[in-house]
Backbone bond lengths (Angstrom), bond angles and torsions (degrees), N, CA, C in turn:
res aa  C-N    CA-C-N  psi(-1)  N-CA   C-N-CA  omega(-1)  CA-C   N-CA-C  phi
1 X - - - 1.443 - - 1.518 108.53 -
2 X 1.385 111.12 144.06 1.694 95.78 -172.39 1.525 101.49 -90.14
3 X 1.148 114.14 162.92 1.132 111.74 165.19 1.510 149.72 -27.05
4 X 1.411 113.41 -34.77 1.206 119.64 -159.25 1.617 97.37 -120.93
5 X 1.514 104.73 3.43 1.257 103.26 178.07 2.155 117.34 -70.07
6 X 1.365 126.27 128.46 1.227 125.40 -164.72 1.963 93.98 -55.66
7 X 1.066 98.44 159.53 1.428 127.98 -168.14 2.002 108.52 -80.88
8 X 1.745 83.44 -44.87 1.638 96.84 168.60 1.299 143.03 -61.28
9 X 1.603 98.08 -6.45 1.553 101.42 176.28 1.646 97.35 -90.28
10 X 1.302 119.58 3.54 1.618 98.11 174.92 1.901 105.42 -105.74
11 X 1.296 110.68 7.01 1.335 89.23 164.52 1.502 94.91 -76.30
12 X 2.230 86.12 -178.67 1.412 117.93 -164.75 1.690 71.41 -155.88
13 X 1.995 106.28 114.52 1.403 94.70 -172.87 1.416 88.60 -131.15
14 X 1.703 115.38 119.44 1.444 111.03 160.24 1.425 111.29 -70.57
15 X 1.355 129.96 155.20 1.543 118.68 152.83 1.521 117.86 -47.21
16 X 1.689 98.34 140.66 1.916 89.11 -160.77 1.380 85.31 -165.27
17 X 1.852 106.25 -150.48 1.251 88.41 -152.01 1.612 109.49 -112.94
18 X 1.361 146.78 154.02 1.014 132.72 -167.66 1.310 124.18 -59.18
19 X 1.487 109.50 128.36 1.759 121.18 -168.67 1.310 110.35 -125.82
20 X 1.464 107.11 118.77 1.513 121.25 -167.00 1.831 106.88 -64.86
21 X 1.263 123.64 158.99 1.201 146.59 179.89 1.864 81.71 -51.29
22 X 0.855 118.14 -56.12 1.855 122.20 -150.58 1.276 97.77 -86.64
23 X 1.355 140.00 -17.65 1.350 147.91 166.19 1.790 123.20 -73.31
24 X 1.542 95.12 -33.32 1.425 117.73 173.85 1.138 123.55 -85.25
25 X 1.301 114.97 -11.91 1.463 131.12 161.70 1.143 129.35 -73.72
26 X 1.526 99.08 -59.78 1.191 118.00 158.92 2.140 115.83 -31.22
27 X 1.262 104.51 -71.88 1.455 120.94 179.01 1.544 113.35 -37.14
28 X 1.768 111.27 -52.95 1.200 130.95 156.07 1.728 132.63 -26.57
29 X 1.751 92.28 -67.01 1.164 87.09 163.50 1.676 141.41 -113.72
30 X 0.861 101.25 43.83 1.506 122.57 167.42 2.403 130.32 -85.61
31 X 1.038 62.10 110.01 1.635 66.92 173.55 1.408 130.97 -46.25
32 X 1.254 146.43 130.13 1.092 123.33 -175.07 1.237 135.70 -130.95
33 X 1.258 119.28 51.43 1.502 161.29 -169.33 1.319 103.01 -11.00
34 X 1.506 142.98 131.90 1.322 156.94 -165.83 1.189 87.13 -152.07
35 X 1.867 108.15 119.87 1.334 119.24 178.57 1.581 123.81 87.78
36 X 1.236 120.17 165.97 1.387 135.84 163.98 1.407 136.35 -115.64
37 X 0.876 113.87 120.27 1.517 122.45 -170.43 1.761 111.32 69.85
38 X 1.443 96.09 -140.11 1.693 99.50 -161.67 1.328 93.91 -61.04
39 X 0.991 143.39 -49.13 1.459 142.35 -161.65 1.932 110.31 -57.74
40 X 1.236 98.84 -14.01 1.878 107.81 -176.66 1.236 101.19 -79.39
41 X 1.733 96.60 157.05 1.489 112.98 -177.70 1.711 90.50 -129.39
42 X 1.269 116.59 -172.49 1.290 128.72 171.95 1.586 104.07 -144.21
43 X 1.326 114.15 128.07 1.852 144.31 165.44 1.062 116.56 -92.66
44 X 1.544 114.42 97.82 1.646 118.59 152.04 1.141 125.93 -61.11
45 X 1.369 121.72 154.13 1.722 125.21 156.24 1.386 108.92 -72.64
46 X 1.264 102.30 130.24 1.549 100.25 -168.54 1.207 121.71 90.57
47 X 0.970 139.43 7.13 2.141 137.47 -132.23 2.012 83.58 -150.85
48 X 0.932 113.14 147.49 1.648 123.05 154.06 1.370 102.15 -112.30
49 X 1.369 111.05 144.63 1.202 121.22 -154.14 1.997 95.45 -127.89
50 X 1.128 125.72 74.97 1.365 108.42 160.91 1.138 155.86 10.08
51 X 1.157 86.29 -71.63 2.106 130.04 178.17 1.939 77.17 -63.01
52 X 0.882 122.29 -92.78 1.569 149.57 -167.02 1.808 98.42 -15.72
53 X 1.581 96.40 -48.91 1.494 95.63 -152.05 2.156 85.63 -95.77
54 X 1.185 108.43 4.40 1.901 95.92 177.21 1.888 91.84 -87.74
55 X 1.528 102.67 -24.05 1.304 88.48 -155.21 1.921 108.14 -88.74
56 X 1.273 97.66 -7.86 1.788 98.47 166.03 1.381 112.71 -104.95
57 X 1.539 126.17 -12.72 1.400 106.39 134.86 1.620 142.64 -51.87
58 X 0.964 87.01 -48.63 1.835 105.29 178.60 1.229 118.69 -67.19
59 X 1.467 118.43 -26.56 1.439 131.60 143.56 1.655 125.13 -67.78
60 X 0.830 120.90 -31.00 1.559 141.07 164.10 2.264 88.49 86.47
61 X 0.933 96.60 65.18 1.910 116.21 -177.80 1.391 101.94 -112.36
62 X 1.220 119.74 141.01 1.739 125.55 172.73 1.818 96.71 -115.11
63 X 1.329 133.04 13.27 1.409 122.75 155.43 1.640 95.14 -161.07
64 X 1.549 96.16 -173.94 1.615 105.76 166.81 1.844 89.00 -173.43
65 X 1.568 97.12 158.66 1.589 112.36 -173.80 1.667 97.99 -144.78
66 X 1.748 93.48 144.54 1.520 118.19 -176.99 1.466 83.58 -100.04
67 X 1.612 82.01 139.59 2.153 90.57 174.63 1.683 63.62 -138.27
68 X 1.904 96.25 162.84 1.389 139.17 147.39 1.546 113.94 -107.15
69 X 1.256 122.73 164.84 1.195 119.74 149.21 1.665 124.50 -125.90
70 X 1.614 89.92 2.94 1.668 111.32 178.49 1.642 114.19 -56.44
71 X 0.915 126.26 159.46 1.888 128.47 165.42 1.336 112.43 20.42
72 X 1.246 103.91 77.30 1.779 126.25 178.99 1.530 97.86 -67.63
73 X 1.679 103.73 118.98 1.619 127.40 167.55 1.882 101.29 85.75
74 X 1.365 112.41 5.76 1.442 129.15 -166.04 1.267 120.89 35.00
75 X 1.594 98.38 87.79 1.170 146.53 -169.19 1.500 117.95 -131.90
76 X 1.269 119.41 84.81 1.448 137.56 -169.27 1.420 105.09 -48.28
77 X 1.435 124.15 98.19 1.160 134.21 166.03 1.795 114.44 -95.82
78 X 1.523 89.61 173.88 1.805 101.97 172.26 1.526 104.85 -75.38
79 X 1.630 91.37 165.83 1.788 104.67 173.95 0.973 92.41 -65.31
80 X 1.270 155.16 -77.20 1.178 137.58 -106.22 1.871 99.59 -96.30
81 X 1.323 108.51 -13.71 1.838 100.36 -164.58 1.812 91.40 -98.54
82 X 1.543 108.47 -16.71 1.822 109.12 178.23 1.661 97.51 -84.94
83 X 1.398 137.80 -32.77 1.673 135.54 169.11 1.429 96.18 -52.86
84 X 1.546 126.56 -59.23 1.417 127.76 -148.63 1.969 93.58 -65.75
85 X 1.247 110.99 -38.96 1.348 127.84 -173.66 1.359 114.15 -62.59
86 X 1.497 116.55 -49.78 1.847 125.53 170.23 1.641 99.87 -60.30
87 X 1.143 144.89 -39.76 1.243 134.40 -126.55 1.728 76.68 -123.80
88 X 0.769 136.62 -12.09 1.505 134.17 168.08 1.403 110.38 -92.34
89 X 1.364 117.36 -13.57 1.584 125.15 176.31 1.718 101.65 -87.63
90 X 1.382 109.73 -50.56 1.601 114.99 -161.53 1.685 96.28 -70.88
91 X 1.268 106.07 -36.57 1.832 103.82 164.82 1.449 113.17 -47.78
92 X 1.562 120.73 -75.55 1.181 122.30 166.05 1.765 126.78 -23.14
93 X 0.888 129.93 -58.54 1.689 143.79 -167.27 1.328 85.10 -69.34
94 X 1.493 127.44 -58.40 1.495 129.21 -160.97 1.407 117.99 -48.79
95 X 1.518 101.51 -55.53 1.590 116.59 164.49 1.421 114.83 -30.00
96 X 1.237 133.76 -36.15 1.206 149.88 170.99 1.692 120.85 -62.27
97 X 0.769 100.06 82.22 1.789 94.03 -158.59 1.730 112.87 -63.09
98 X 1.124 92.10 -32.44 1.738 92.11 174.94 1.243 111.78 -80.83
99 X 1.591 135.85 -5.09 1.595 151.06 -163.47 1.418 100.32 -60.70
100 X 1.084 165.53 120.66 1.287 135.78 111.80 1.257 137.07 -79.34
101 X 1.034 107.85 145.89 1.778 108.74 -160.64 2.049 114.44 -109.38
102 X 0.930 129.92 139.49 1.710 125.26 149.11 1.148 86.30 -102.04
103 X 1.610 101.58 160.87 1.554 143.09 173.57 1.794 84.67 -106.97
104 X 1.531 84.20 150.52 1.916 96.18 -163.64 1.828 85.26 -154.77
105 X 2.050 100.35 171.10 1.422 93.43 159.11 1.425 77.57 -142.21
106 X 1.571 96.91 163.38 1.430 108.06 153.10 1.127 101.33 -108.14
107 X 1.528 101.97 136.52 1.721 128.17 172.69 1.389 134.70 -116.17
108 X 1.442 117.03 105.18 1.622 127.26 -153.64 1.371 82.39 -61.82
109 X 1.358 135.61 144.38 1.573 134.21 106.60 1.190 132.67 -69.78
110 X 1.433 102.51 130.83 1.822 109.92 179.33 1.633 104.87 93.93
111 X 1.419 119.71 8.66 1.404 124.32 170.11 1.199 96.45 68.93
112 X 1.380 149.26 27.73 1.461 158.60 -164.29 2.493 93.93 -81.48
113 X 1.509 81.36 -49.75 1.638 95.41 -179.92 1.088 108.89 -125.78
114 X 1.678 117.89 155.35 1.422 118.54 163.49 1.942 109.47 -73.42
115 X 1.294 108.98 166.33 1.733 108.42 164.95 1.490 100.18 -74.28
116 X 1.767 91.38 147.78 1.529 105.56 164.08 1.347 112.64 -134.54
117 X 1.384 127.85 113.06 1.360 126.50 154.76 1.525 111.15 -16.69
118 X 1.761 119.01 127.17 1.279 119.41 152.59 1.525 122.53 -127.78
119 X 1.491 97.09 -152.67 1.335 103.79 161.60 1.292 125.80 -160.93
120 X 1.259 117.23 139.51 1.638 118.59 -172.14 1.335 104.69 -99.17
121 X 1.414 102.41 149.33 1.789 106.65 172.90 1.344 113.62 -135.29
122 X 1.290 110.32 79.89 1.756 98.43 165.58 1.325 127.79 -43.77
123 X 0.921 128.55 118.99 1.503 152.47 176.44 1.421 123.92 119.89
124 X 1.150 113.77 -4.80 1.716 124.11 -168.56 1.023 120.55 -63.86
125 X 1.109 160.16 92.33 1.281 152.65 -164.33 1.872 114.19 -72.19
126 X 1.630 110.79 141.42 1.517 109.23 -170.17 1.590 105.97 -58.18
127 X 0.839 128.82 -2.08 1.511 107.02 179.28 1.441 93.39 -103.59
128 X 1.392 137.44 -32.89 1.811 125.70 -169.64 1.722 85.94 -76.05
129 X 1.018 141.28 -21.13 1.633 154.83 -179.83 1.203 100.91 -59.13
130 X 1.227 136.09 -44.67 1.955 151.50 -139.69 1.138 85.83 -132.15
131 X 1.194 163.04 -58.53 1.488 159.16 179.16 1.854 112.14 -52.42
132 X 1.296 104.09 -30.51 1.884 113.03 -175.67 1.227 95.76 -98.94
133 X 1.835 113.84 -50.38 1.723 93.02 -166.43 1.804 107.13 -71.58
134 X 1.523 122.33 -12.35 1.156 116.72 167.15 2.336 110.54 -62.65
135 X 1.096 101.17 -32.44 1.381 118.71 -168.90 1.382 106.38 -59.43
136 X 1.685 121.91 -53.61 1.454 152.63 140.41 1.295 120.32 -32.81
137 X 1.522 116.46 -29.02 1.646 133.39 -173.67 1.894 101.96 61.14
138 X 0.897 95.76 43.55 1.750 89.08 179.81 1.810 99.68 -94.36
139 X 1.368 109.05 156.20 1.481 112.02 168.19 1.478 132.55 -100.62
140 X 1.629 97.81 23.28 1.610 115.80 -175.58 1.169 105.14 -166.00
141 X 1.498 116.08 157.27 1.722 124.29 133.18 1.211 101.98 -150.92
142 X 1.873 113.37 177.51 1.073 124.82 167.71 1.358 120.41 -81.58
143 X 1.588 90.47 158.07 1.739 72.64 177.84 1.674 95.57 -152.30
144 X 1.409 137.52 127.60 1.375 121.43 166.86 1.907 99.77 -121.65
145 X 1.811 75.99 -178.01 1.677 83.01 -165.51 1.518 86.19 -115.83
146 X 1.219 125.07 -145.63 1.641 134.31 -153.37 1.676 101.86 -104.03
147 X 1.390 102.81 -20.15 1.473 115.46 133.46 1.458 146.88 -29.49
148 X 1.601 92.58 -38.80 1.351 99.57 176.74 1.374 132.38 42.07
149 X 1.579 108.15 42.05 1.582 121.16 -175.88 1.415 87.99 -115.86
150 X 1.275 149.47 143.81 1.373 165.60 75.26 1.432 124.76 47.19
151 X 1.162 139.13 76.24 1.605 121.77 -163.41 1.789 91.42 -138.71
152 X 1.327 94.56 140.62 1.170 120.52 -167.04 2.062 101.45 -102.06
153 X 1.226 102.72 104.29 2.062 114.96 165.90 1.327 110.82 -94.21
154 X 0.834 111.21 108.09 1.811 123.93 137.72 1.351 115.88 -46.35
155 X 1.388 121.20 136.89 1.106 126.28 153.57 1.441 129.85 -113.06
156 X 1.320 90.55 154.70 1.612 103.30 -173.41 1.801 115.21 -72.54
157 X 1.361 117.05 136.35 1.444 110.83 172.79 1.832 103.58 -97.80
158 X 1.276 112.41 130.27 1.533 130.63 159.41 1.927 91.36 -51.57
């Protein structure tokens, strides 16, 4: 993407719930960590990610989506009720026997957000993506295609 290209053509926006200018920034600029340690890469919104697109080849995947389960509706909670929240997610995915999961973080730049433990799922498709992070009550995830560019969904609240 060149540079100067707007950021907004990589959302993917269901109708959802209203997200402030300072919230969208936030989302924007945050890192979005796939993997642990040396082996991690980081996914922009907007950004094609390399690393991203060897690793849903190599899986033989045509998408994958970053969920959180941290600060549901982003709502700055404690560690300990956003741990109880991941570990109720990594339960969830597990149940899934064909699921496979990375552990990911998202990482505010500019202290805009705190980090939140996630998780990536190659193969997920954006709507089973918008159906969990609704499940989670979150008001986003990532989601790329084989593309491997970064696009940020809203979800819709019932």
């Amino acid at each position: 993407m060149p540079p100067s290209a707007p950021k907004d053509k990589y959302y993917v926006i269901a109708p959802g719930p209203a997200i402030s200018p300072e919230l969208r920034r936030a989302y924007l600029e945050t890192d979005y960590r796939v993997g642990q340690g040396g082996q991690s890469f980081v996914l922009r919104i907007g950004e094609a990610s390399p690393r991203l697109a060897r690793l849903l080849a190599e899986r033989g995947f045509e998408s994958a989506v970053g969920i959180t389960a941290h600060n549901p509706r982003s709502r700055i909670l404690g560690r300990e009720i956003n741990e109880t929240a991941h570990q109720r997610l990594v339960q969830r995915l597990a149940a899934a026997p064909a699921r496979q999961t990375v552990e990911g973080m998202n990482e505010g730049r500019g202290g805009l957000w705190p980090s939140e433990k996630s998780l990536w799922v190659p193969g997920m498709s954006l709507l089973e993506g918008l159906a969990l992070a609704r499940e989670f009550d979150q008001n986003a995830i990532v989601y790329a295609e084989r593309d491997a560019i970064g696009r940020l969904a809203f979800c819709r609240r019932d």
